[in-house]
N, C-alpha and C positions, 0 to 999 in steps of 0.2 A: 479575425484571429491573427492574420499576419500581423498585423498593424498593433495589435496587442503586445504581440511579441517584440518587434521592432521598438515601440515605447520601453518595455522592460529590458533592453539595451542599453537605453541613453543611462546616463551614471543618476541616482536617485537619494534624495534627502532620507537620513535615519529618521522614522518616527520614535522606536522606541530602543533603546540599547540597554542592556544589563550585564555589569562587566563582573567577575568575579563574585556571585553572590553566595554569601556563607547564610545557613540560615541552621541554628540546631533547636532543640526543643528536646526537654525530658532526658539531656544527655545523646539524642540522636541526632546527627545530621544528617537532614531531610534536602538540602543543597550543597552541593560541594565543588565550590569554583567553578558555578556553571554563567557562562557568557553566551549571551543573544545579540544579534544585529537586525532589528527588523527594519526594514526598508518603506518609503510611504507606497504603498499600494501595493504591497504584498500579504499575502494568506500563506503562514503558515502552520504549518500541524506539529501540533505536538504530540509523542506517541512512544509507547513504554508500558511495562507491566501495572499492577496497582502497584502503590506505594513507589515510584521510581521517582518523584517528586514534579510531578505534571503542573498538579493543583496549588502547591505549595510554591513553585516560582509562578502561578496566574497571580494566586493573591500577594505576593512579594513586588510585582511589576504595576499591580494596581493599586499599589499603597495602604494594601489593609492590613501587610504584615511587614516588620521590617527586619530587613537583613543586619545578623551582627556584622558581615563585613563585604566590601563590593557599592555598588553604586548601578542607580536606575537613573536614566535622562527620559523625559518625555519630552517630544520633540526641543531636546536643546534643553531643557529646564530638568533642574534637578528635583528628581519627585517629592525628596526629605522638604525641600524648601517651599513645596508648594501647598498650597489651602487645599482641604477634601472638596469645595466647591471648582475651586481651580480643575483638579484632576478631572471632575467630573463634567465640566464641559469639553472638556477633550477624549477622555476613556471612561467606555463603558465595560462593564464587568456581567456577563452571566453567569452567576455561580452554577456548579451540578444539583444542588438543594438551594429550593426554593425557600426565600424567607416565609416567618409566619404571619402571614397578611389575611387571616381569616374574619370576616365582617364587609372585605370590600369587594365589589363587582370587577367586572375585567377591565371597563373602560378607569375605572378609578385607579387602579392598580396601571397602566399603561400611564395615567398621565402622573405619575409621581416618576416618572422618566423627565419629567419637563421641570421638577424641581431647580436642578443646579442653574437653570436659566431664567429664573425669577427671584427676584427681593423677598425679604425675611416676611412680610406680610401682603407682598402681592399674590393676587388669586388669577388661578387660569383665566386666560382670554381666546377670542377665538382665534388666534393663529395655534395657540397650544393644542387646541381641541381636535384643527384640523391634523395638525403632526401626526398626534395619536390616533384619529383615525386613520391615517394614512399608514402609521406604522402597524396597525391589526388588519389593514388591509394585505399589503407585505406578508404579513403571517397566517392568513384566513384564518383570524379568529376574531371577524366583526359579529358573530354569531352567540359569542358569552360577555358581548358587551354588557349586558345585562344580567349575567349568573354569577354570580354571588362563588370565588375563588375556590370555596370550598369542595362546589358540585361539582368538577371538574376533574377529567381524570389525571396524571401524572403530566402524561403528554403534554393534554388541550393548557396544563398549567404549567409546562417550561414553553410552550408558544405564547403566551401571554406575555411570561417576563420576558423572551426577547423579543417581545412587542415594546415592552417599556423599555432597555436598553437601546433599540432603534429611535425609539420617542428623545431618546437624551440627545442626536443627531453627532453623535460623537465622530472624531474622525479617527480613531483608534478603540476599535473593536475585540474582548477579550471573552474567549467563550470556554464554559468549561466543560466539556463533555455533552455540546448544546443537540448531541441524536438521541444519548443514554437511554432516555422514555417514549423515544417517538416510535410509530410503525415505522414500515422501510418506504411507502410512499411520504410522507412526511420529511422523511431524513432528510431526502432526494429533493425534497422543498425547499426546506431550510437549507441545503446547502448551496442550491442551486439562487436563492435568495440572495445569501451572504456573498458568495461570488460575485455576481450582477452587482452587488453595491462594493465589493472590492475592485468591480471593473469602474468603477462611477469614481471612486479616488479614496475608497475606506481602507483602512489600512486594519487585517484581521489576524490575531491570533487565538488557534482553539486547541483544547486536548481532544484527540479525535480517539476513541479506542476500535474503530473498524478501522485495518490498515489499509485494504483495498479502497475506502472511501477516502480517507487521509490523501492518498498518491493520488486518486482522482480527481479532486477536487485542490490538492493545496499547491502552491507555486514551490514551498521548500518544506524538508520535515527535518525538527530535528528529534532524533533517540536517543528519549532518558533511562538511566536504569541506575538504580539504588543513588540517585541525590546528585548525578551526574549527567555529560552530556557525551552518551557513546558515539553518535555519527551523527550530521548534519550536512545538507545538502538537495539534490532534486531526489525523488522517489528511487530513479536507478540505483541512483549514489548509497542512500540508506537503506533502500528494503533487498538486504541482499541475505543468502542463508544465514551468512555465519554471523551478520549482523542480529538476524532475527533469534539464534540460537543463544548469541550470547546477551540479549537483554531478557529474551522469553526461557530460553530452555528447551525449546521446542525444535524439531527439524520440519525445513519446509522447505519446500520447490517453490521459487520465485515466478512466472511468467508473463508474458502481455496479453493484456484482455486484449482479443481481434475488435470489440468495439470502442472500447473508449480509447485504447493505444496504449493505457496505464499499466504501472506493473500489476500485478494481484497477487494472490497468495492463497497456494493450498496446504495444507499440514500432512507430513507423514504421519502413519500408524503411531502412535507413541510407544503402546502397548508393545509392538514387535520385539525381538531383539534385537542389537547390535548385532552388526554384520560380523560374518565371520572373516578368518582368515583365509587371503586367495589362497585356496589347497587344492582345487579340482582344474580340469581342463582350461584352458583360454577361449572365452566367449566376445565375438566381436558383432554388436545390435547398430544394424541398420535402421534408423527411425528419421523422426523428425515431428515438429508439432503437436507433441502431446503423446505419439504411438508409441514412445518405449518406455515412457517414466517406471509403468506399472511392472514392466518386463524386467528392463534391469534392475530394481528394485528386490525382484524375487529372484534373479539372476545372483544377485550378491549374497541376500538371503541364504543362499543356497552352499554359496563360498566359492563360485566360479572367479576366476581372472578377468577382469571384464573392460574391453574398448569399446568405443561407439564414434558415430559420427558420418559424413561432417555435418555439422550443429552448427547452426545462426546464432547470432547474440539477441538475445531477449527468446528462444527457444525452450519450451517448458519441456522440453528432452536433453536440454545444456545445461539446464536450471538443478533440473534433478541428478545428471550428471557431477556434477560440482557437490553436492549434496550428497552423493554417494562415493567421491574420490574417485571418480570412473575418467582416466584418462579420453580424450574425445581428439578429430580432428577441428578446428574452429575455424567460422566463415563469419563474414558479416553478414549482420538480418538482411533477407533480402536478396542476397547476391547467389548469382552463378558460382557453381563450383569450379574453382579455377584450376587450372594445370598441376601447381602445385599443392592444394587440396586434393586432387585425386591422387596425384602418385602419393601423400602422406597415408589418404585411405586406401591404397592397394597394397602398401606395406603394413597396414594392421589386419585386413583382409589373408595376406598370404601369408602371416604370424597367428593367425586364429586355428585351432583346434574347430572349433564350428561358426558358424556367421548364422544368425539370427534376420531374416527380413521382416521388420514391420508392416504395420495398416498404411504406410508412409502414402500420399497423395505423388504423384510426381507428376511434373511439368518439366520444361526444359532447362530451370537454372539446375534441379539437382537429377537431372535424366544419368550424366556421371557414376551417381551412386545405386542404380542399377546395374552399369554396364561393370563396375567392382565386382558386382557380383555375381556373376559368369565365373569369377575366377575362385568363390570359396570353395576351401578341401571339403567341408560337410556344411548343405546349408538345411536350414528349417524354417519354412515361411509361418510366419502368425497370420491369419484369414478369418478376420471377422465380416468384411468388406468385397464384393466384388471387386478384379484388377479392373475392369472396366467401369465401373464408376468413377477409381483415383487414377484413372489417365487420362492429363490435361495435356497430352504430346499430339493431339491425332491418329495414334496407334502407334508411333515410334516405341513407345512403351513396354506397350502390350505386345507387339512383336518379338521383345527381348523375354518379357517374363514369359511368355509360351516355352519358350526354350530351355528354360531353365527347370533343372531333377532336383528337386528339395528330398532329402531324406524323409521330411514327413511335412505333414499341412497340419498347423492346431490351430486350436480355436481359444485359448486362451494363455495368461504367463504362465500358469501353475502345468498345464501340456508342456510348452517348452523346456521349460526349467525338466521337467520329467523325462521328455525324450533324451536331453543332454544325457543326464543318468544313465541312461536304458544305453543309449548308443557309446556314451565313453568306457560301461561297462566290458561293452562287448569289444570293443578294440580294445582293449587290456589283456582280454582272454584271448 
């Protein structure tokens, strides 16, 4: 993997560029001065609502639609100027809809991948036959070599054709939505497929519509929305709320999956309302790693004033923070909480009306944010978790939280959020 990475340093040949492409149709445009750079051996993901024009720059890059205005290079060569047999030793195309290829088996359908590299009346040989099975091997689908296209279900029939787009031995691979029909083992296949041969020198672009598989799996993403190109770059870069809001519409807390290290993506409620206006008490949530999203969420809900932190970068309690307008203290992922991290969280600490402690795990980079809170005016622990399970100090921990008088102990956001109530009421009277 180092050495992967290290390669993807040295400067790299474009395989495919598309500079400015206008493309309209029926008075719509479906492109609108949208520019790619793809690099040779890179995988990237394309990813956007329906209709944000995914499909419509695959087939503009693949030569089967042409742009009124802008310009496609395939490696160096101008795509207008080149033969469809031309294009087709070099790029292959997996549409999302499979053509109507009904009457032929699987293995027949695979080798009409080996077309573009045979004369007008030459007949396969057996170096073709081998390709083809080598490319249904690739795809484990040597098993409808013999079934006839039609018996086959959605899925077993988009691994077939990118059985036949493998068979073309292209080195510029274009996939259009190539998970759409498959289970989630499968997905997981094929991409893990496509990869392997983008580490081998294939050079891959697909429309991905699962965004957590898109960041997992692709080197850059870039995000369309309505005929445009909203963001481009690595996963961090593109999958961020306001990114996600402004092509989807949708609100989402960003975070990192602990196993594959990639962002992910959960969705708030939609249905909820808009937060209200901060009008009630100031609420300052101690969390970290997933323990407060759900807290401050109903915390805001509610129309509390509300700080948090200190929060890691890639923290799905910074994530949602950001997403909720929730001022926070910031740390880098990973680090001790420093000098001046602490004294920023002891000033929103000794500025809180109440301090909220999370499920939070502690160890000794963020032990700090315990000893903060010794010092809240009203605290309220959330306890879903023994303290002794989430103390990874030896008991340095555990020794502090013994000490500490919480106003009250819940067991979930919608307690909290309630006790705030009960207890801000009663210091009013």
């Amino acid at each position: 993997m180092a050495d992967e990475h290290r390669n993807r340093d040295r400067p790299r040949e474009s395989a495919l560029v598309a500079r400015e492409l206008v493309y309209e149709a029926q008075s719509a445009r479906l492109l609108d001065r949208v520019s790619i750079n793809v690099k040779r051996g890179d995988f990237i993901g394309l990813i956007g609502p329906n209709g944000a024009g995914k499909t419509t720059l695959l087939r503009t890059i693949s030569g089967l639609l042409r742009a009124q205005e802008g310009s496609v290079t395939l490696e160096g060569h101008d795509l207008e100027k080149m033969s469809a047999a031309e294009i087709a030793r070099i790029q292959a195309l997996l549409p999302q809809a499979t053509s109507n290829t009904y009457g032929f088996n699987g293995l027949e359908i695979v080798m009409m991948g080996r077309y573009p590299h045979m004369n007008r009346f030459q007949i396969e040989g057996s170096d073709d036959l081998r390709i083809a099975l080598d490319s249904m091997r690739l795809t484990e689908t040597e098993a409808f070599a013999d079934r006839d296209i039609s018996t086959l279900s959605g899925g077993e029939r988009q691994r077939v054709f990118l059985a036949r787009a493998l068979a073309q031995k292209p080195r510029v691979l274009l996939l259009d939505e190539p998970t759409s029909h498959l289970d989630v083992q499968h997905q997981l296949k094929v991409l893990d497929t496509i990869r392997e041969l983008v580490a081998g020198g294939l050079t891959a672009v697909a429309a991905i519509h699962d965004l957590a598989l898109a960041a997992r799996y692709c080197h850059r993403l870039v995000l369309m929305s309505r005929g445009r190109v909203l963001a481009h770059g690595s996963a961090e870069e593109v999958l961020t709320p306001a990114n996600i809001e402004a092509a989807f519409g949708v609100r989402a807390v960003v975070f990192r999956d602990p196993f594959s290290g990639t962002p992910t993506i959960s969705l708030l409620d939609q249905t909820m309302p808009q937060p209200r206006s901060d009008m009630g008490p100031r609420v300052h949530v101690v969390c970290g790693g997933g323990t407060g999203a759900l807290v401050m969420f109903e915390l805001k809900q509610a129309g509390f004033a509300l700080s948090a932190g200190p929060l890691g970068a890639g923290d799905a309690d910074r994530s949602a923070a950001d997403v909720l307008g929730i001022e926070y203290v910031s740390v880098p992922a990973f680090s001790p909480v420093d000098d001046e991290a602490h004294a920023c969280h002891m000033e929103m600490v000794n500025a809180a009306d109440f301090t909220v402690l999370c499920n939070l795990p502690v160890g000794f980079n963020n032990l700090p944010n315990l000893k903060a809170v010794q010092r809240a005016r009203r605290l309220i622990c959330l306890e879903t978790i023994p303290f002794s399970d989430r103390d990874f100090t030896g008991g340095a921990a555990g020794l502090i939280y013994r000490q500490l008088s919480p106003l009250v102990r819940c067991r979930t956001p919608r307690e909290v959020a309630d006790a705030i109530r009960k207890r801000s009421a009663e210091v009013k009277t």
